[in-house]
C-alpha positions as CSV (number, residue, x, y, z in Angstrom):
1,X,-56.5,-1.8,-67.7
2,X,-54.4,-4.0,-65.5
3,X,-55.2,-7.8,-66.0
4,X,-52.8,-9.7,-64.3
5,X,-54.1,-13.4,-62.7
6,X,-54.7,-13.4,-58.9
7,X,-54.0,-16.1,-56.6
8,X,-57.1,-17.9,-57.1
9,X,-57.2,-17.3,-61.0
10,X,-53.9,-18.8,-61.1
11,X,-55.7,-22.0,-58.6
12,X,-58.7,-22.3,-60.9
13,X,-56.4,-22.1,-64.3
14,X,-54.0,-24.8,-62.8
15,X,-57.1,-26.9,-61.8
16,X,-58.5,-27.1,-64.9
17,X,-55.7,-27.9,-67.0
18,X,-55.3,-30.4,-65.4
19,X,-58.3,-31.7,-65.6
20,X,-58.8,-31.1,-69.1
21,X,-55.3,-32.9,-70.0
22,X,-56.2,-36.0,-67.8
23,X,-60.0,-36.2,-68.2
24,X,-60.9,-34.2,-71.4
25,X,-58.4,-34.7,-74.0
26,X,-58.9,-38.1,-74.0
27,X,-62.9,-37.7,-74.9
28,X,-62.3,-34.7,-77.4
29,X,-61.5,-37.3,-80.8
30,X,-64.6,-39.8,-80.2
31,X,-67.0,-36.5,-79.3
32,X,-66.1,-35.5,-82.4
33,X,-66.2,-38.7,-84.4
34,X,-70.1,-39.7,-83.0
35,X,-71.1,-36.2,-82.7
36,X,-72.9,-37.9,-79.7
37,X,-73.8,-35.5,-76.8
38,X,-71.5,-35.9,-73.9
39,X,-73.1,-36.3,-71.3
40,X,-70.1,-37.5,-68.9
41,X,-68.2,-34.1,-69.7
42,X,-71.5,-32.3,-68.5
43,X,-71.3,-34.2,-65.2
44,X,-67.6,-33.7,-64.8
45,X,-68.3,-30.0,-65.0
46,X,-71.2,-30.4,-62.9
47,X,-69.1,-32.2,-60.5
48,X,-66.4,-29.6,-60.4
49,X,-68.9,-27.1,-59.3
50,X,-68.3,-24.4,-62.8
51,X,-71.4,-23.7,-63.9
52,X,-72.1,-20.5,-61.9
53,X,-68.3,-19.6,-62.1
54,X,-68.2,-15.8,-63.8
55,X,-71.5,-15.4,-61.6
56,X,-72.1,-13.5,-58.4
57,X,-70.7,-15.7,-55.2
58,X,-74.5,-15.5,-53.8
59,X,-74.6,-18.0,-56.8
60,X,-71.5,-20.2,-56.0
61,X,-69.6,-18.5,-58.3
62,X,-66.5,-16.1,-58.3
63,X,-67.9,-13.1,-59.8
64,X,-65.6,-13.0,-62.2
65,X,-65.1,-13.4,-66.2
66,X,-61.3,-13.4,-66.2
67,X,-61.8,-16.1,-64.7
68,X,-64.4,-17.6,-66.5
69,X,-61.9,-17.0,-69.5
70,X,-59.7,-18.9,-67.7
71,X,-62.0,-22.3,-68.0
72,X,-63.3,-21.9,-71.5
73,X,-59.5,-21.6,-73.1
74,X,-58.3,-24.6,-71.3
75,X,-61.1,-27.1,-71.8
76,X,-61.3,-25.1,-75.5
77,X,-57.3,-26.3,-75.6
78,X,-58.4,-29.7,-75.9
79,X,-61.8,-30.1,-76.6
80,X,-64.1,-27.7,-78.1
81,X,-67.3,-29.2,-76.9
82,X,-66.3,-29.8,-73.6
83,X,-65.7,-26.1,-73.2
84,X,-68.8,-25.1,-74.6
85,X,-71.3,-26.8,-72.3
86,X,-69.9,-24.8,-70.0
87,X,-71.2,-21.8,-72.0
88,X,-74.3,-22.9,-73.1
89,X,-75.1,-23.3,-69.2
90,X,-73.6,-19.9,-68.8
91,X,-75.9,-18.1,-71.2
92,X,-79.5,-18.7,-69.9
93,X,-78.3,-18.3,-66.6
94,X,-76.5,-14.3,-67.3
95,X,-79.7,-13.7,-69.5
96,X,-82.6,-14.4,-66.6
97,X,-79.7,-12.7,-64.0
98,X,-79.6,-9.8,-65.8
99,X,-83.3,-9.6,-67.1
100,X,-85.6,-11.9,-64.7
101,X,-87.7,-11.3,-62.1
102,X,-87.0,-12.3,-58.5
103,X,-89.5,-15.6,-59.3
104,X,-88.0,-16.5,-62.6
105,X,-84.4,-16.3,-60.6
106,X,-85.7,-18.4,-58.3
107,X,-87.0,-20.5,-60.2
108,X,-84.3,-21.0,-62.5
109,X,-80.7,-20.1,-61.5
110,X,-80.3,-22.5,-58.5
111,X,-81.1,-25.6,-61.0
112,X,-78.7,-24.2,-63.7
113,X,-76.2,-23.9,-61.0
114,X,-75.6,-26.9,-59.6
115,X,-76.6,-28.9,-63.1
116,X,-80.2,-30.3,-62.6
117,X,-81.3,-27.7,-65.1
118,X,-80.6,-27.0,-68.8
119,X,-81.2,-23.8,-70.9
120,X,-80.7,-22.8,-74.1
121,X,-81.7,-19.6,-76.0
122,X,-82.7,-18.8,-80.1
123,X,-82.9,-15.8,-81.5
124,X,-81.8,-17.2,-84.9
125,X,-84.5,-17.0,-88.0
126,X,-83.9,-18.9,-91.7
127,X,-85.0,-15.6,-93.3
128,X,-82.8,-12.9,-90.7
129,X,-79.6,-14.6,-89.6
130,X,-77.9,-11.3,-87.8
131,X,-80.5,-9.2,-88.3
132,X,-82.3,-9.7,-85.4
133,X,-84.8,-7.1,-86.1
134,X,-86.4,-9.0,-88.5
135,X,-87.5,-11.6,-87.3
136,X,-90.8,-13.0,-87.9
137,X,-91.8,-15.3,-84.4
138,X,-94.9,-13.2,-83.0
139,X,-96.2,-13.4,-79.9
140,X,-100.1,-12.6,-79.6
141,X,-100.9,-11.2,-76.3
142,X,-104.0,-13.9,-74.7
143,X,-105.6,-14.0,-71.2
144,X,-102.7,-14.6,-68.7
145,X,-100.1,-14.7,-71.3
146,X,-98.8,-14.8,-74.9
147,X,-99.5,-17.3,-77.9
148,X,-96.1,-17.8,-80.0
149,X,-95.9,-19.1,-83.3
150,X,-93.6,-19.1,-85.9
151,X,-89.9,-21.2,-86.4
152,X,-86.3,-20.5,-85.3
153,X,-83.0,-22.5,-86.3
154,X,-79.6,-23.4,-85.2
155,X,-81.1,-23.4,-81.5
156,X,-77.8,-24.6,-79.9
157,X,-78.6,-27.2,-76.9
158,X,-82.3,-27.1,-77.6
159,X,-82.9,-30.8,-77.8
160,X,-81.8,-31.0,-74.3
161,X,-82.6,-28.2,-72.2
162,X,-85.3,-27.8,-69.7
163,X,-86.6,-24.9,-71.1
164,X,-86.0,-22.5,-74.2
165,X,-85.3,-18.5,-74.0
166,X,-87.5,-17.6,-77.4
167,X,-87.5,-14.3,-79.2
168,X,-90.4,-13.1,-80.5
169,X,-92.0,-9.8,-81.5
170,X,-94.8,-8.3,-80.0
171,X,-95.6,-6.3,-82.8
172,X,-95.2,-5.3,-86.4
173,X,-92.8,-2.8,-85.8
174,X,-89.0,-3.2,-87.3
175,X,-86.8,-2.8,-84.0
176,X,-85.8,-4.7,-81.4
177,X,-87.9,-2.8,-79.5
178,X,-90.6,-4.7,-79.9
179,X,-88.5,-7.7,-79.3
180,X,-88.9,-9.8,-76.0
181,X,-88.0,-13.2,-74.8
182,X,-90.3,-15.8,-73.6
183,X,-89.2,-18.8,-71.4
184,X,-90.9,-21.9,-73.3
185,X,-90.8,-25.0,-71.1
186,X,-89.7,-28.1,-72.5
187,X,-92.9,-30.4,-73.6
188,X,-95.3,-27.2,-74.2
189,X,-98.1,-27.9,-76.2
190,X,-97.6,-26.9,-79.5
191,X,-93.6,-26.8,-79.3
192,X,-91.6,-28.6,-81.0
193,X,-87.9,-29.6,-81.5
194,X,-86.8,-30.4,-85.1
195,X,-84.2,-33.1,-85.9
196,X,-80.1,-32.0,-85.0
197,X,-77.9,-29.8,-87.9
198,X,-75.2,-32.2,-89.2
199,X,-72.2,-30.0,-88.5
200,X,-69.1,-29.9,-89.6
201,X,-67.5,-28.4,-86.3
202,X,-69.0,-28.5,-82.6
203,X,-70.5,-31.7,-83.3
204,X,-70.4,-32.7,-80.1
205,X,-73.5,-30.0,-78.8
206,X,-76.3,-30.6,-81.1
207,X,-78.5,-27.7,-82.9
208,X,-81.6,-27.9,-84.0
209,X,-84.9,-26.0,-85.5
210,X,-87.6,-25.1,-83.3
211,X,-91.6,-25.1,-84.5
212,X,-93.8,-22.9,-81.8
213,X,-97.6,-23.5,-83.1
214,X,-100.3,-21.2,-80.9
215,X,-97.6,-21.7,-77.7
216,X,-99.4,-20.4,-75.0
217,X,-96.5,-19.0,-72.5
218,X,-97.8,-17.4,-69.4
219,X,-96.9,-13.9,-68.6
220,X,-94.8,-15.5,-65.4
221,X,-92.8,-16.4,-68.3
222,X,-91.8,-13.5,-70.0
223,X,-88.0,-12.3,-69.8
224,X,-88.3,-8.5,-68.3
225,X,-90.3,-5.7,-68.9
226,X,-92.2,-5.0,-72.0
227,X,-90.2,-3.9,-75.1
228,X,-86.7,-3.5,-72.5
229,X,-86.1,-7.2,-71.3
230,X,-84.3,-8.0,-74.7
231,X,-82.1,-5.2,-74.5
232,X,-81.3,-6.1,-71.0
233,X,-80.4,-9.4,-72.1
234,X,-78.5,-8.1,-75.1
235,X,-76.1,-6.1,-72.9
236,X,-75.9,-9.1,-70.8
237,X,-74.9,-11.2,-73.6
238,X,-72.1,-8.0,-74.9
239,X,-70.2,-8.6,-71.6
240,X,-70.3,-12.4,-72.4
241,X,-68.6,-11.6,-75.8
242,X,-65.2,-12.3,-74.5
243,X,-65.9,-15.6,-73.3
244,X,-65.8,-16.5,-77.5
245,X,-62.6,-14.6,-77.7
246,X,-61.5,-17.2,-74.9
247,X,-62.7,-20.1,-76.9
248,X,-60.8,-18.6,-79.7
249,X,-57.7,-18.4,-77.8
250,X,-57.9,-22.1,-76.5
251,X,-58.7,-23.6,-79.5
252,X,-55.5,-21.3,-81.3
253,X,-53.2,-22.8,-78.4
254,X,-54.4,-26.6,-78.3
255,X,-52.9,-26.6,-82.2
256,X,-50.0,-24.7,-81.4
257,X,-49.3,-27.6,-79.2
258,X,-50.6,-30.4,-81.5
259,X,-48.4,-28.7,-84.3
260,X,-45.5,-28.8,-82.1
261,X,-45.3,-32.2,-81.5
262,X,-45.9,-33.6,-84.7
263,X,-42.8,-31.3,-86.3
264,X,-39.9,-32.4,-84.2
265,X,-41.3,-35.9,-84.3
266,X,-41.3,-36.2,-88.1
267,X,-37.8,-36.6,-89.9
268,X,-37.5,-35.3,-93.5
269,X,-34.8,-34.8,-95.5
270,X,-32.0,-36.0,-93.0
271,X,-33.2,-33.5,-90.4
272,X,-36.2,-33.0,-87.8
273,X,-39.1,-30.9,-89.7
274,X,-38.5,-29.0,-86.8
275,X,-35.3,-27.6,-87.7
276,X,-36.2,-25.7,-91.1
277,X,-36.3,-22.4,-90.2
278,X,-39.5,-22.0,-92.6
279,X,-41.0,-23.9,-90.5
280,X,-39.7,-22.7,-87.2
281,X,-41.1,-19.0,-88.3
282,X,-44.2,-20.3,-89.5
283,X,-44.6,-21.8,-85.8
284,X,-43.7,-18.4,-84.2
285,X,-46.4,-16.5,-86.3
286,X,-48.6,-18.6,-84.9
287,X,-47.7,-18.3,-81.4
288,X,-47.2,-14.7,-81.6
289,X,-50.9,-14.2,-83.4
290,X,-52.1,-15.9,-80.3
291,X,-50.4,-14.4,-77.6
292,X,-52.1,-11.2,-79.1
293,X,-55.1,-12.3,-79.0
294,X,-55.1,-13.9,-75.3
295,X,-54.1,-10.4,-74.5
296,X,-57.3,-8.8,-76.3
297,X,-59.5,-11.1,-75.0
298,X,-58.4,-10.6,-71.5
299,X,-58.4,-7.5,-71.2
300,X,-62.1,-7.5,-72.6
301,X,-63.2,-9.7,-69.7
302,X,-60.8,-7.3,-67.0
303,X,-62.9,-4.5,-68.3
304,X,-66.3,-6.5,-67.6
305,X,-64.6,-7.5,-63.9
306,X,-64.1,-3.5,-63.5
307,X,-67.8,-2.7,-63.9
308,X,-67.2,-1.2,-67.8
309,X,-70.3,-1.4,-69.7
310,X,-72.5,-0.1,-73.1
311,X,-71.0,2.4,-75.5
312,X,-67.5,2.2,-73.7
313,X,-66.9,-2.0,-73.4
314,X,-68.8,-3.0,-76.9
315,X,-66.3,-2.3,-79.3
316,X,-63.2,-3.7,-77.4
317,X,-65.7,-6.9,-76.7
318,X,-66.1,-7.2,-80.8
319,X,-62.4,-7.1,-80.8
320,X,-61.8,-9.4,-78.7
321,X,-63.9,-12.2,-80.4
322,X,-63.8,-10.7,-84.0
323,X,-59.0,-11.3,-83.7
324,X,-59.1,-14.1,-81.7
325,X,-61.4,-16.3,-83.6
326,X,-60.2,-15.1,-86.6
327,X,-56.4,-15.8,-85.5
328,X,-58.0,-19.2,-84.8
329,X,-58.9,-19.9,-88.0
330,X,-55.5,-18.7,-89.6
331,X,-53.3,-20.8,-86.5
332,X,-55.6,-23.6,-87.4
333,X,-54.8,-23.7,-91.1
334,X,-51.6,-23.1,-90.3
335,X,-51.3,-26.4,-88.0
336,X,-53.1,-28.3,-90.9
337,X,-50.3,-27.5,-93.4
338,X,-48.0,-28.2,-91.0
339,X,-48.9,-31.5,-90.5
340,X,-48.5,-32.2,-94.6
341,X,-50.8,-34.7,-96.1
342,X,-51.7,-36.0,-92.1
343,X,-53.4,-32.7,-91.5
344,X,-56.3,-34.0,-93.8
345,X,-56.2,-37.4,-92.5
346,X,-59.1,-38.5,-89.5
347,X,-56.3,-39.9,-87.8
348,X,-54.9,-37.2,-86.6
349,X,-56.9,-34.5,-84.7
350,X,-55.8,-31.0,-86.0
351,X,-58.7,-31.1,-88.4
352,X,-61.2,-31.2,-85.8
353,X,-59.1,-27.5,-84.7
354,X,-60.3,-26.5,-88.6
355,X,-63.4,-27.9,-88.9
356,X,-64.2,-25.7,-85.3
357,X,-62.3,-23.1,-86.1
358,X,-64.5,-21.8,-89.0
359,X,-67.5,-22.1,-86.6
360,X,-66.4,-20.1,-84.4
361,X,-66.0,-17.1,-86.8
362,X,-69.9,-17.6,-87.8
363,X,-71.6,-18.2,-84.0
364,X,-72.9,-15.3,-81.6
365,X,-72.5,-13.1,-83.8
366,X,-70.6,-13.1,-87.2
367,X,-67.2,-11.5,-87.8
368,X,-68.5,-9.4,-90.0
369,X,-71.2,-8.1,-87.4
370,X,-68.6,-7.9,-85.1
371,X,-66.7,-5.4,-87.1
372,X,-70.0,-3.2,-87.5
373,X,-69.7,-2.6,-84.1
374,X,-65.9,-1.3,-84.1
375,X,-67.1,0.3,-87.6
376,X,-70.0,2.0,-85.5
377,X,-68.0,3.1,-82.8
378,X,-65.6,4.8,-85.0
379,X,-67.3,6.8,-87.2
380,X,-71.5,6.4,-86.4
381,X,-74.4,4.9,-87.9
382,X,-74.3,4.8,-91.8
383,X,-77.4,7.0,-93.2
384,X,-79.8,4.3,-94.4
């Protein structure tokens, strides 16, 4: 699977580093420090027209998730937030593309294009974390509609979106099957959005708990056909999967380059840290670990370009997020201990790297989940 970057790819990637070293990086520490949504990096994004970007060009966009990639590991270089609003725009819009009706597109997909909309989407339950077969939200068929009730958590850009992608099973029975998502508008009666998750990483994008009591969601409002528009969505959200990878990748490089500095600036022992070659190895690792994983993730999202879907694209799109989020975990340590005693120190910002890192190996799907699916793909279903 050939990946190399096209003309254009090579034009957006330029673009947005630049962008993200003269506009971005200067944000990224006080993001962090307030955990205070960012609202001017959500109209810089708006501004630079991105939010329809791996989208079909009917949308604006360039149909494309290489280059999608592209954007998330160079705003995810500098600033981890930044790079995820683009995402959490990204991910109602793929999931209503992939599994709405021609009204619900309508209605939806032009706002989150061009910014005057936001989404967000929970499928997250205190009592089934990855097992998303369990949960317990039920939605109670009504005249013209459904009634939901029940809770979620860690509902990632909830307490400012427009509107809320909720799962929620129709039925008693164990399977996603009976799973389907409802589009709950912002202000509903009966909905409510709990207080924001003190985080240690991605402080920046707040999460919160959401209470649905007796929602009334008209059937307008449901996400696809009975018992198949979650599935829809679920493959929609698989050819996403690199897109993590990406911020994995970013966030791997932006310490590599933060590390860099910091070593052949600091003199110990007569000589530039820089110049021990434990040091100059440990530095290599790290670049070579990410190198590897760029290449992974890439050549996920090349194999989403080509059309490659299901059985064939979900275990290479586990890969690709599974390494490169673990490899930004290890580069990130690694930059910490480079820095020495400064790594641990709010001054500096390689611990904001960590502190994201380790978030990124939990979110859309844990590691462990993620190696499941490679599990699965190798050698079947355990019996149960």
């Amino acid at each position: 699977m050939s990946f190399a970057l096209t003309a254009d790819q090579l034009q957006i990637q330029d673009l947005i580093r630049r962008v993200a070293k003269e506009k971005v990086a200067p944000r990224a520490n006080e993001i962090d420090r307030t955990a205070e949504y960012p609202q001017d990096m959500f109209d810089l994004l708006q501004q630079l027209g991105l939010f329809t970007l791996p989208f079909p060009e009917e949308y604006g966009g360039t149909n494309s998730m290489v280059s999608a990639c592209l954007a998330i590991e160079e705003f995810g270089r500098v600033c981890y937030n930044t790079a995820y609003l683009l995402l959490l725009q990204w991910v109602p819009f793929g999931a209503i593309l992939a599994g709405g009706t021609a009204d619900q597109k309508q209605r939806y997909l032009h706002g989150l294009a061009d910014g005057t909309l936001r989404g967000a989407i929970s499928t997250t339950e205190a009592q089934s974390g990855s097992d998303v077969a369990g949960i317990k939200t039920r939605a109670t068929a009504v005249e013209g509609g459904f009634s939901l009730s029940g809770s979620k958590i860690w509902c990632t850009n909830s307490s400012v979106a427009d509107f809320v992608l909720v799962a929620a099973k129709t039925s008693d029975e164990q399977s996603t099957s009976s799973i389907n998502l409802f589009i709950v508008e912002r202000g509903s009666k009966g909905f409510e959005i709990g207080r924001k998750e003190e985080k240690m990483g991605a402080r920046g994008v707040p999460s919160c708990p959401l209470f649905l009591d007796n929602v009334f969601v008209p059937a307008s409002h449901v996400l696809g056909e009975s018992g198949k528009g979650f599935k829809v969505v679920m493959e929609a959200f698989n050819k996403s999967r690199p897109l993590i990878g990406a911020r994995g990748v970013g966030l791997s490089q932006g310490a590599i380059d933060h590390a860099s500095v910091f070593i052949q600036d600091r003199v110990a022992f007569g000589q530039k840290i820089s110049d021990f070659q434990g040091i100059r190895w440990m530095l290599a690792d790290m670049a070579i670990q990410t190198e590897a994983a760029r290449n992974l993730v890439y050549k996920a999202a090349a194999m989403v370009d080509a059309g490659v879907s299901g059985k064939e694209l979900a275990p290479i799109a586990a890969m690709s997020k599974c390494f490169a989020t673990d490899t930004a975990m290890k580069v990130a340590t690694d930059a910490v201990q480079l820095f020495g005693a400064a790594g641990i120190s709010n001054e500096y910002p390689i611990n904001r790297y960590f502190r994201d890192a380790k978030v990124l190996q939990i979110i859309e799907g844990t590691n462990q989940i993620q190696r499941n699916i490679i599990a699965n793909h190798l050698l079947g279903r355990p019996a149960r």
